[in-house]
C-alpha positions as CSV (number, residue, x, y, z in Angstrom):
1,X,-1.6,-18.8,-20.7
2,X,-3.6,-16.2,-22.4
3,X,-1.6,-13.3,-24.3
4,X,-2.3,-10.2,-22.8
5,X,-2.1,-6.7,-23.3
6,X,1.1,-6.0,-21.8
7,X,4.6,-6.1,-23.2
8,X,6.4,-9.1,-23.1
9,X,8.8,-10.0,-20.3
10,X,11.3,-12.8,-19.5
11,X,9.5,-15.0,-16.8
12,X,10.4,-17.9,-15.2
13,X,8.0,-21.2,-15.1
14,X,8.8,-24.2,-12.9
15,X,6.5,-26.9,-12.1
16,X,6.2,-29.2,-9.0
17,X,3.3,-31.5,-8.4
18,X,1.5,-31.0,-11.1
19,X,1.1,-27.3,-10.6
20,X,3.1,-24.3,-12.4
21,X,4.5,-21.8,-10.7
22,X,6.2,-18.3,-11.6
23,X,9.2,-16.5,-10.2
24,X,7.5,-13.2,-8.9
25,X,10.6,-10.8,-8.4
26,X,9.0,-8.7,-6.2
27,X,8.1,-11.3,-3.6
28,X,11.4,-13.2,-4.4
29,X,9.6,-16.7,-4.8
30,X,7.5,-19.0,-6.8
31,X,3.7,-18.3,-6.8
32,X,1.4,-20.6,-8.2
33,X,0.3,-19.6,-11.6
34,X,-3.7,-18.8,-11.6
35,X,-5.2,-16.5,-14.1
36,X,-5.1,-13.6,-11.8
37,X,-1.3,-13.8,-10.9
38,X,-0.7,-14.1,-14.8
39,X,-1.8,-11.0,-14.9
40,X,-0.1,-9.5,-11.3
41,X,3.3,-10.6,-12.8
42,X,2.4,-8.5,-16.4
43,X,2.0,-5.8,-14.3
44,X,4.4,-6.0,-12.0
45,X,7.1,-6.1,-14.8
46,X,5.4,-3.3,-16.9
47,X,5.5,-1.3,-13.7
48,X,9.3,-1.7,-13.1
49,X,10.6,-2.0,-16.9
50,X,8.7,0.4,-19.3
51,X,7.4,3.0,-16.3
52,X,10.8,2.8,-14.0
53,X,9.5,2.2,-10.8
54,X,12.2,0.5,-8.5
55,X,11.8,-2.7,-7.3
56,X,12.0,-1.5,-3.8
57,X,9.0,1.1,-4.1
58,X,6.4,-2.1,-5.2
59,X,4.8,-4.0,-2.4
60,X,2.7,-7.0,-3.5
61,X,-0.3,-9.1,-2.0
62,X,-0.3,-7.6,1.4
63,X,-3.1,-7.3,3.9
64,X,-5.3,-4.8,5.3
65,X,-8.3,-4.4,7.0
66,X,-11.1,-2.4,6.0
67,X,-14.5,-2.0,7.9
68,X,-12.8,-4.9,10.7
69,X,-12.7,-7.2,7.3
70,X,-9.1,-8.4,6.5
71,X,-8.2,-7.9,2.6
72,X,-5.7,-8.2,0.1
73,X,-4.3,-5.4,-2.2
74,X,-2.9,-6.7,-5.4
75,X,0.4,-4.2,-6.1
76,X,0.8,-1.1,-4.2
77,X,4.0,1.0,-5.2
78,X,5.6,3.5,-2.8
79,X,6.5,7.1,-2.5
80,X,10.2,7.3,-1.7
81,X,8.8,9.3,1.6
82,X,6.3,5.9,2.2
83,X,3.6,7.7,1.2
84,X,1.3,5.5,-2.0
85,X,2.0,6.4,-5.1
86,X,-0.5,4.0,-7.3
87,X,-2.5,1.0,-6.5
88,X,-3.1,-1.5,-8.7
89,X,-6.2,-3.9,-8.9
90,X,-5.4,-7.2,-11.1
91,X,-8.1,-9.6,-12.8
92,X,-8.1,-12.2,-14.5
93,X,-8.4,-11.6,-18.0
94,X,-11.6,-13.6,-18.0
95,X,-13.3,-10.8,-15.7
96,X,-15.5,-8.2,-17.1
97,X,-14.0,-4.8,-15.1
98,X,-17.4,-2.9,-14.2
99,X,-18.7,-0.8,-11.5
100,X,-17.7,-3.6,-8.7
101,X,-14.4,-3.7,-9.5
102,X,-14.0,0.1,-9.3
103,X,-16.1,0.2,-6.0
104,X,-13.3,-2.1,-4.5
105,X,-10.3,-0.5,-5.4
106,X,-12.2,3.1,-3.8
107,X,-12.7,1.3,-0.8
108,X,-9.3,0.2,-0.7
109,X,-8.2,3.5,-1.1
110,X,-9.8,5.4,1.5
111,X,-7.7,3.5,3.9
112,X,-4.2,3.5,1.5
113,X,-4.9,7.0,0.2
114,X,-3.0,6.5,-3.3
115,X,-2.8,9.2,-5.7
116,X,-2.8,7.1,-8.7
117,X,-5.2,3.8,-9.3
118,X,-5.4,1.3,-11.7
119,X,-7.5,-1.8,-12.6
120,X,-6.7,-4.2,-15.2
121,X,-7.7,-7.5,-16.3
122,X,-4.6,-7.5,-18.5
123,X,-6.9,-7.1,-22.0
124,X,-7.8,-3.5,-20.6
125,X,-6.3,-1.0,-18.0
126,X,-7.6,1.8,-16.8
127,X,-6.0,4.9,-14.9
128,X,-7.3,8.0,-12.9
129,X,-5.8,10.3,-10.4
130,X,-7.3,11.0,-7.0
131,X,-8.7,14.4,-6.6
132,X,-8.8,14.4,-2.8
133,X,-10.5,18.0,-2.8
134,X,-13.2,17.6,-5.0
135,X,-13.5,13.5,-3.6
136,X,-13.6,12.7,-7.2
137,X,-11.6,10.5,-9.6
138,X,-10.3,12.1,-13.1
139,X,-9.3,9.2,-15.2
140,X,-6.0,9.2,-17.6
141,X,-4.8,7.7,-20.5
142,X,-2.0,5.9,-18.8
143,X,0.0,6.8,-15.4
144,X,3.3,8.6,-15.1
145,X,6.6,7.4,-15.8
146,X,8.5,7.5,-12.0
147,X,10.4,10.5,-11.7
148,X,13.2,10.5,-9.2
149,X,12.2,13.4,-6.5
């Protein structure tokens, strides 16, 4: 798979029919490894072992429906009062992140109401704050560390 712009991590590969699959802790399975997942899992372990969100707080692939259209958010971690904290938009790393990709992750947003969002394509990653008053994003150099309330 392609080396990306993440720290390393231990993973676990297994492969049935033909297919590879990695361990996705959050999920507590095997997913079948496509480009986009690659990167989900770099993320996902970033998240949890350099910026010390718990395992419990991160919610992966789930379902919503915006505008009566049924989609799928990539990594949403949790307030400890349920509340989202960030929201997290993978590529693949073969993805140019423009304008699109930004335009989804807002849409998503005014239904989850995140504070924090990012997009990656796990080459490059980019961060911004919701300014709820001004209805305006203010983009960061990276995202907080989790902070026990």
């Amino acid at each position: 798979m392609q080396e990306l712009n993440f720290p390393k991590f231990e993973y676990r590969l297994k492969s049935t029919e033909n297919k590879i699959s990695i361990f996705d802790v959050i999920r507590k399975k095997f997913i079948i490894l496509q480009p986009e997942e690659w990167v989900r899992q770099h993320c996902v372990h970033f998240l949890i072992n350099n910026k010390n969100f718990p395992k419990s707080l991160i919610n992966v692939e789930k379902e919503l429906t915006i505008n009566g259209l049924k989609k799928r958010y990539d990594i949403v971690v949790f307030n400890p009062d349920g509340s989202i904290h960030l929201m997290v938009e993978c590529k693949s790393h073969n993805i140019t992140i423009d304008q699109t990709t930004f335009d989804q992750i807002a849409r998503y947003n005014m239904q989850l109401d995140a504070t924090y969002l990012m997009v990656t394509n796990g080459i490059n990653h980019y961060y911004s704050e919701m300014d709820m008053q001004a209805e305006r994003y203010i983009f960061l150099k990276d995202i907080p560390d989790y902070k026990k309330s």
